[in-house]
C-alpha positions as CSV (number, residue, x, y, z in Angstrom):
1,X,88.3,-257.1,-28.3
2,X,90.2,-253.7,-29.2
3,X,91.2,-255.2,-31.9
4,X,87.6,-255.6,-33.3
5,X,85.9,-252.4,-32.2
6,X,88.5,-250.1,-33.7
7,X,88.0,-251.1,-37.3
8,X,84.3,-251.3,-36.8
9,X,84.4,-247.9,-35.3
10,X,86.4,-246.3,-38.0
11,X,84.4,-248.7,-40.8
12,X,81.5,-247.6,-39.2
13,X,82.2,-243.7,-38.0
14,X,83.2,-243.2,-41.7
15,X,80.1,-244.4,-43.1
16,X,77.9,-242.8,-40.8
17,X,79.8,-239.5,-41.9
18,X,79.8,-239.8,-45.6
19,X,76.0,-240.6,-45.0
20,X,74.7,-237.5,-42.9
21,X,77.5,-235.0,-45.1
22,X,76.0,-236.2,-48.1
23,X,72.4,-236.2,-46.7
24,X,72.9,-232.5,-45.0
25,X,73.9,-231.0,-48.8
26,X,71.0,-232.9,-50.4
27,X,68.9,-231.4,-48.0
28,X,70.4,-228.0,-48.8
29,X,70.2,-228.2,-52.3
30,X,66.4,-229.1,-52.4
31,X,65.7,-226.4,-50.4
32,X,67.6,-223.8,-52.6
33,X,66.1,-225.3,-55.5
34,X,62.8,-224.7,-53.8
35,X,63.4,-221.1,-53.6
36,X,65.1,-221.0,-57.2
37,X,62.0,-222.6,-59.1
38,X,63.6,-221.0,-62.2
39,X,66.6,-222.8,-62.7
40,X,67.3,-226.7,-62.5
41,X,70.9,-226.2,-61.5
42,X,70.2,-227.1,-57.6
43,X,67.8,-230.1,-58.6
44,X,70.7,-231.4,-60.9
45,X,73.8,-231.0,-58.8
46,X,71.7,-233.9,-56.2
47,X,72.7,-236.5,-58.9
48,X,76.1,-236.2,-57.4
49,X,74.7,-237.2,-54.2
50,X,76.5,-240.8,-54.5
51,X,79.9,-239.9,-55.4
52,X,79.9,-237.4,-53.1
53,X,79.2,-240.0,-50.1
54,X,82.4,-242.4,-52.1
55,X,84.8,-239.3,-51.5
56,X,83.7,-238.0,-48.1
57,X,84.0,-242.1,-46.8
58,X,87.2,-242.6,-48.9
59,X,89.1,-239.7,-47.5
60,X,87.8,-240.1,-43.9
61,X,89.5,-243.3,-44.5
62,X,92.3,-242.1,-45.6
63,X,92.8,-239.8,-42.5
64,X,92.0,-242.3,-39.8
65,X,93.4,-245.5,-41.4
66,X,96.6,-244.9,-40.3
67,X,94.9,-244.0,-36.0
68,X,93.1,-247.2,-36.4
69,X,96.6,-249.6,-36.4
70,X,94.5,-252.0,-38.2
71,X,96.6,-254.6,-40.7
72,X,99.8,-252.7,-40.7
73,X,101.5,-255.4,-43.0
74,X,99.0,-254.4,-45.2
75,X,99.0,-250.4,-45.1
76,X,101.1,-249.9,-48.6
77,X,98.5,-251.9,-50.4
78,X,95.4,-250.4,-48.3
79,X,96.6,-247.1,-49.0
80,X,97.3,-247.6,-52.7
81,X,93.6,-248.6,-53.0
82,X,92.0,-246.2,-51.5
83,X,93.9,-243.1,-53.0
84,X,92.7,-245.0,-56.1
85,X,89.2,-245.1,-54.9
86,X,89.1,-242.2,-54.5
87,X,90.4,-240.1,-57.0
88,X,88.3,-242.2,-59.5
89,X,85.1,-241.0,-57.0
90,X,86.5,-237.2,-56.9
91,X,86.4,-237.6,-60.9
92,X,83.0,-239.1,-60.9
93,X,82.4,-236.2,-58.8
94,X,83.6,-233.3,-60.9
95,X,81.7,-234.9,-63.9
96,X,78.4,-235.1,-62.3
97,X,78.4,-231.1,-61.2
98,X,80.0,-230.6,-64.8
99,X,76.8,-232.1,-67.0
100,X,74.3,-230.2,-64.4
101,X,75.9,-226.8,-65.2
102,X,75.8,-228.0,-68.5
103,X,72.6,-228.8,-68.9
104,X,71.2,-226.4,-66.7
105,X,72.9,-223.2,-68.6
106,X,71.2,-224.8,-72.0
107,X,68.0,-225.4,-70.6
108,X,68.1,-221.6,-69.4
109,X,69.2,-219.6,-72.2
110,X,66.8,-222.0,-74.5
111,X,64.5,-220.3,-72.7
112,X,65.2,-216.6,-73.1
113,X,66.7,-216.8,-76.7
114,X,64.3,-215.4,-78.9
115,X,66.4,-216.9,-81.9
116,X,66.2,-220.7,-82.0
117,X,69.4,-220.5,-84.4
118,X,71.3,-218.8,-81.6
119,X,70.2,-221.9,-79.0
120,X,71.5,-224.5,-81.5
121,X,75.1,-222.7,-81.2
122,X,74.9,-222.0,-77.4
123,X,73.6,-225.9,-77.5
124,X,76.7,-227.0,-79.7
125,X,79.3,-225.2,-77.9
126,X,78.3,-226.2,-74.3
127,X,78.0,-230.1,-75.5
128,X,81.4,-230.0,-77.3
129,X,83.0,-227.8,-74.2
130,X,81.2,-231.1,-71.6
131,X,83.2,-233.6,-73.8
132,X,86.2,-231.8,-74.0
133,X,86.1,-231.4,-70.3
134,X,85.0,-235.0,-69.9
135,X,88.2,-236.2,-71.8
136,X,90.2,-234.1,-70.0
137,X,89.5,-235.0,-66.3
138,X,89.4,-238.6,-67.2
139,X,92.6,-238.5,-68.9
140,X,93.9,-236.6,-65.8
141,X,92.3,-239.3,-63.2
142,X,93.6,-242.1,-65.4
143,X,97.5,-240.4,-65.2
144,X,97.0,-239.7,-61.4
145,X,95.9,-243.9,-61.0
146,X,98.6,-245.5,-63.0
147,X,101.3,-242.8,-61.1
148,X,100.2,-244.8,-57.7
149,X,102.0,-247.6,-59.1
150,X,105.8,-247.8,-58.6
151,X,106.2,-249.4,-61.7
152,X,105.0,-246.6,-63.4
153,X,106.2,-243.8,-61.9
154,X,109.8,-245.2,-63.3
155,X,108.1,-245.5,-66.5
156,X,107.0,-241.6,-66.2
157,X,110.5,-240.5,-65.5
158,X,112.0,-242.1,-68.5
159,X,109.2,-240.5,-70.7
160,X,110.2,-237.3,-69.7
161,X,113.5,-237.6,-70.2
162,X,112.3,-238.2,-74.1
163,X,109.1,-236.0,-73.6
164,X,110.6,-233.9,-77.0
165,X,111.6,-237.3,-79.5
166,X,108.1,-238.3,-77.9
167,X,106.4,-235.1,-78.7
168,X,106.8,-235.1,-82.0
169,X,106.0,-238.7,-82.9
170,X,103.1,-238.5,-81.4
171,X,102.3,-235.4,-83.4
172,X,103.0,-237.0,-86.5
173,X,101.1,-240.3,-86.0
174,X,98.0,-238.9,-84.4
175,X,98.1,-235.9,-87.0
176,X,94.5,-237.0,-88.3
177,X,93.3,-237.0,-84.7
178,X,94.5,-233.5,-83.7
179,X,92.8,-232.6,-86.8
180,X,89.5,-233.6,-86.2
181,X,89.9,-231.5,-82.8
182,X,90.7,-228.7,-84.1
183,X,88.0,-228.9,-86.8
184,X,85.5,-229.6,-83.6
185,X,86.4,-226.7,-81.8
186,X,86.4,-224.0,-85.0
187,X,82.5,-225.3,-85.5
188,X,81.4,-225.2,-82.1
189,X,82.6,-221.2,-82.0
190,X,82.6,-220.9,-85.7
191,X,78.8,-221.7,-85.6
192,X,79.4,-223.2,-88.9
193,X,77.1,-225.9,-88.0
194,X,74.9,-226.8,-85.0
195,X,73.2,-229.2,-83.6
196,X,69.7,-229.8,-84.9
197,X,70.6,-227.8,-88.5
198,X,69.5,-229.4,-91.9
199,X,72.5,-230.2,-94.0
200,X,73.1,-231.7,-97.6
201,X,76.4,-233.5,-97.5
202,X,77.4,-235.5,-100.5
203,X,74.0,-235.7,-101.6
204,X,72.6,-236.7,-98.4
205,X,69.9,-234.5,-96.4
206,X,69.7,-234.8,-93.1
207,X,69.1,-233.1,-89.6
208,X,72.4,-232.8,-87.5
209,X,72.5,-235.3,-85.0
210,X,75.4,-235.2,-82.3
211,X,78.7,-233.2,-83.1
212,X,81.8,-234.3,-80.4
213,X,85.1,-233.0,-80.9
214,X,86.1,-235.7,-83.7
215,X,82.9,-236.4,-85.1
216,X,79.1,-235.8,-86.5
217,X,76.2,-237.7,-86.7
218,X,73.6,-236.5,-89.5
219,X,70.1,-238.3,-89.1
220,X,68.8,-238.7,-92.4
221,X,64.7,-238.4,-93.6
222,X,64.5,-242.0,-93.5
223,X,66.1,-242.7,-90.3
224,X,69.5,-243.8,-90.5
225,X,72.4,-242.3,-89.2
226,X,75.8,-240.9,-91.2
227,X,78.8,-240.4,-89.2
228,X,81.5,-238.2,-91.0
229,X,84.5,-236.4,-89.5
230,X,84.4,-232.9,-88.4
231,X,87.5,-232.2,-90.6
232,X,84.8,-232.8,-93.7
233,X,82.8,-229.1,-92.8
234,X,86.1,-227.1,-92.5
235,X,87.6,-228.4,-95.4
236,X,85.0,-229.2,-98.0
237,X,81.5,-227.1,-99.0
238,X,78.3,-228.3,-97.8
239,X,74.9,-227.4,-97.3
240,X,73.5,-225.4,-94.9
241,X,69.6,-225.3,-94.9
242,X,69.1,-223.7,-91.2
243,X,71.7,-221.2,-91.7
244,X,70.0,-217.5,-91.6
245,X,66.5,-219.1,-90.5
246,X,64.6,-222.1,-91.5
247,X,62.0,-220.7,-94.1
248,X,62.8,-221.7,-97.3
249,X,61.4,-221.5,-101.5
250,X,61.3,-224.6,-103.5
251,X,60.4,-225.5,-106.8
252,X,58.1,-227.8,-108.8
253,X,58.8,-227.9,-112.5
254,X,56.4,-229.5,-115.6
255,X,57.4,-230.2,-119.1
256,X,54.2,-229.3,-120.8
257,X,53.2,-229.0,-124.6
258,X,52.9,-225.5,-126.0
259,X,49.6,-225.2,-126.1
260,X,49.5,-225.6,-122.3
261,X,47.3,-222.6,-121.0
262,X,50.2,-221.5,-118.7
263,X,47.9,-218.6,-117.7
264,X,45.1,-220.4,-116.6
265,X,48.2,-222.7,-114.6
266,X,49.5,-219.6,-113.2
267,X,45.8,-218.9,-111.6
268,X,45.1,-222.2,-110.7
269,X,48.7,-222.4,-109.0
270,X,47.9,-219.3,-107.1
271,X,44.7,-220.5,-105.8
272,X,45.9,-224.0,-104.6
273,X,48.8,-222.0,-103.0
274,X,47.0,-220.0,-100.8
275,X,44.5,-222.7,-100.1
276,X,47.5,-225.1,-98.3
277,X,48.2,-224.6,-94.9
278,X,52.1,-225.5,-95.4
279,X,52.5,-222.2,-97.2
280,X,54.1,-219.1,-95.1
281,X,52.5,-216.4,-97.4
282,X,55.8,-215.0,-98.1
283,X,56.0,-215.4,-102.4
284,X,54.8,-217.7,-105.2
285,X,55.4,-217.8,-109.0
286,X,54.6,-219.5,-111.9
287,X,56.5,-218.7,-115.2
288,X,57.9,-220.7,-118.0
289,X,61.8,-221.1,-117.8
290,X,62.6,-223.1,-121.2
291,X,61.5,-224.3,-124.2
292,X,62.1,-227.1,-126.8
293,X,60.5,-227.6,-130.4
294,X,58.5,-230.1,-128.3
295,X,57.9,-228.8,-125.1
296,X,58.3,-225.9,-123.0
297,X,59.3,-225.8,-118.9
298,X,56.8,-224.4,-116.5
299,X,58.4,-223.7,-113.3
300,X,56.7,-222.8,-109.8
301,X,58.1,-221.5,-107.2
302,X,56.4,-221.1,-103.5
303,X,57.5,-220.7,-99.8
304,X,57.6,-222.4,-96.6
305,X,58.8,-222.2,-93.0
306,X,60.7,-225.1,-92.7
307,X,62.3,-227.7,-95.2
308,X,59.8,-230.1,-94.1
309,X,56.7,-227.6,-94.7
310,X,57.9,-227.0,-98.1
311,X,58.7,-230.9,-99.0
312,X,55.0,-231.1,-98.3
313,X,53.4,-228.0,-100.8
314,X,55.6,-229.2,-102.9
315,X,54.2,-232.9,-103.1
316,X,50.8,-230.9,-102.8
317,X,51.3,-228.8,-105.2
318,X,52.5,-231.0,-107.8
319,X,49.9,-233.7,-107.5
320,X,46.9,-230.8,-107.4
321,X,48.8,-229.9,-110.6
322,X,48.7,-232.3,-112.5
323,X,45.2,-233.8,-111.7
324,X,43.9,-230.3,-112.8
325,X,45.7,-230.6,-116.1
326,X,44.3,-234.1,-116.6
327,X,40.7,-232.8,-115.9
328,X,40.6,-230.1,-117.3
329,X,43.1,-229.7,-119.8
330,X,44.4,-232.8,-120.9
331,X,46.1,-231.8,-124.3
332,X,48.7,-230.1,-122.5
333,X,50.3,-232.6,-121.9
334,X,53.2,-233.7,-124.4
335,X,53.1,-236.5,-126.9
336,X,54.6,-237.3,-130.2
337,X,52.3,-237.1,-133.5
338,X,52.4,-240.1,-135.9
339,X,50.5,-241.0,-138.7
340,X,50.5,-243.5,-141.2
341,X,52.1,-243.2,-144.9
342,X,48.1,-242.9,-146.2
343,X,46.5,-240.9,-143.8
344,X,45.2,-237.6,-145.6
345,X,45.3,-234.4,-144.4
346,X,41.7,-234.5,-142.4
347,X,42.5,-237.7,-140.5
348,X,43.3,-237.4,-137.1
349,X,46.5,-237.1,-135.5
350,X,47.7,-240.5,-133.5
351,X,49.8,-239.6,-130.4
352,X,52.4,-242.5,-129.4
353,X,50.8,-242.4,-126.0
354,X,47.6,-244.0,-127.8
355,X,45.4,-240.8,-127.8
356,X,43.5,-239.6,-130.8
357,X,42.6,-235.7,-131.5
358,X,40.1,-233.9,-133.5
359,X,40.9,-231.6,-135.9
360,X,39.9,-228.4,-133.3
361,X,43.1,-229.7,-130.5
362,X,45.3,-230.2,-133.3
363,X,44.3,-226.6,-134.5
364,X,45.2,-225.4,-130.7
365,X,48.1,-227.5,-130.3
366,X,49.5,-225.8,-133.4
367,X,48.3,-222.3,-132.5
């Protein structure tokens, strides 16, 4: 009968244990957080209610397995188990409080930064710190598992004994990969990019996905996702859109005849600009840039507060343009002038696109 009550009681004594030590700091934590409305810390740290309860029943094991006399033939292999159990639940552990300060310290200073440039790099640098951190703890739990083993505790001492020959083999074949570390860690404090900055990267624009500490995920307009290497930004040039603040000026240019009335354009431009919503009243131009013995270049030029604002005057802009022109002005458009071997000098001019002029709009087209 002993010999069934004592591992039910220590069974049973360690869950009951893990249970009300794991309940009593969940009950702790949602009262502080109930007190400290202003920061999720409290409310995030009870996700680690779980592996908390593994490690408090794991190590009660540990201490009382060896009171309970219960399989002693089989105490090496018990014990190897649950040291294994619960390192892997202390890691589990550690990770869960790690992602809540995390998580909770960008939530917090999102809130008080008055520069959403400056939250992108406090974002960037706490994600790529959590990874780092995250590699580094499982790596550690990983070591501290396979060293339970005899086998490999053998295996450890003859690495070391070879840790320098090792060393720098393993600096030479996984040169690439120390690289891309390095890289990840000079643009997380570098704040040479940042999560959720607008980048052009070999003729790709995009928004700036994820960034770990050996690669970067650009989201493009039209949904799909380009994964580069972090070494790309610190070796090669690229472009930063959200650098220095999102408002930005673009450009819509028209290859126009030179009769175009470019100052009637220029006032028509200037009322269509301050009509659209998408415009940040910040500057606007219109003013001819080039010219051919054909045509000549009509260039405008207005602002926005974001890529995406200004992708749209643009598009507005250009189409209000040229339906204007058409309307209103349709000879300023180019088109090449033929005319037959007999035509005389009062026949009209044929254009290749098929239209026909009088005598007055090849007067002003000549003018």
């Amino acid at each position: 009968m002993e010999n069934v009550l004592r591992p039910l009681i220590v069974f049973g004594g360690a869950i009951v244990l893990a249970f009300v030590v794991a309940w009593a700091v969940d009950r702790l934590l949602r009262r502080i957080d109930a007190r400290h409305p202003e920061t999720p810390l409290w409310g995030l740290l009870r996700r680690g209610r779980v592996p908390l309860q593994a490690v408090v029943f794991v190590a009660l094991l540990n201490i009382f397995y060896d009171h309970a006399e219960i399989a002693r033939s089989y105490r090496p292999t018990v014990n190897l188990w649950l040291h294994i159990i619960l390192i892997a639940a202390t890691a589990w552990l550690v990770l869960r409080i790690l992602a809540g300060i995390v998580e909770t310290t960008t939530v917090r200073y999102a809130g008080v930064a008055h520069d959403p440039a400056r939250a992108r790099r406090v974002k960037t640098q706490l994600t790529l710190i959590q990874r780092l951190v995250t590699t580094v703890v499982v790596v550690i739990a990983a070591s501290a598992i396979l060293l339970q083993f005899d086998a490999m505790k053998t295996l450890g001492t003859s690495m070391l004994a070879s840790a320098g020959v090792l060393g720098i083999v393993a600096g030479i074949a996984a040169q690439a990969t120390l690289g891309n570390l390095f890289a990840g860690l000079s643009i997380a404090f570098g704040d040479m990019v940042r999560i959720g900055d607008e980048v052009v990267v070999d003729g790709e624009f995009g928004t700036v996905d994820e960034i770990t500490v050996s690669y970067l995920v650009i989201r493009t307009w039209d949904e799909r996702r380009v994964t580069m290497p972090v070494s790309y930004f610190t070796s090669k040039p690229f472009e930063n859109w959200s650098r220095g603040g999102p408002q930005m000026t673009g450009t819509v240019f028209f290859q126009l005849d030179h009769s175009a009335p470019v100052a009637e354009l220029r006032k028509r431009t200037e009322e269509l600009v301050r009509a659209n919503d998408y415009w940040d009243g910040r500057n606007w131009s219109l003013v001819v840039t080039d010219t051919t013995p054909t045509t000549i270049e009509v260039r405008a030029a207005v602002s926005a507060r974001t890529s995406d604002d200004l992708w749209t005057l643009r598009c507005d802009l250009r189409e209000q343009l040229l339906d204007w022109l058409q309307r209103e002005h349709p000879y300023a458009f180019p088109g090449i002038r033929v005319s037959s071997a007999g035509s005389s000098a009062g026949d009209p001019g044929v254009h290749s696109n098929g239209r026909v002029e009088n005598s007055n709009h090849r007067e002003n087209r000549l003018s």
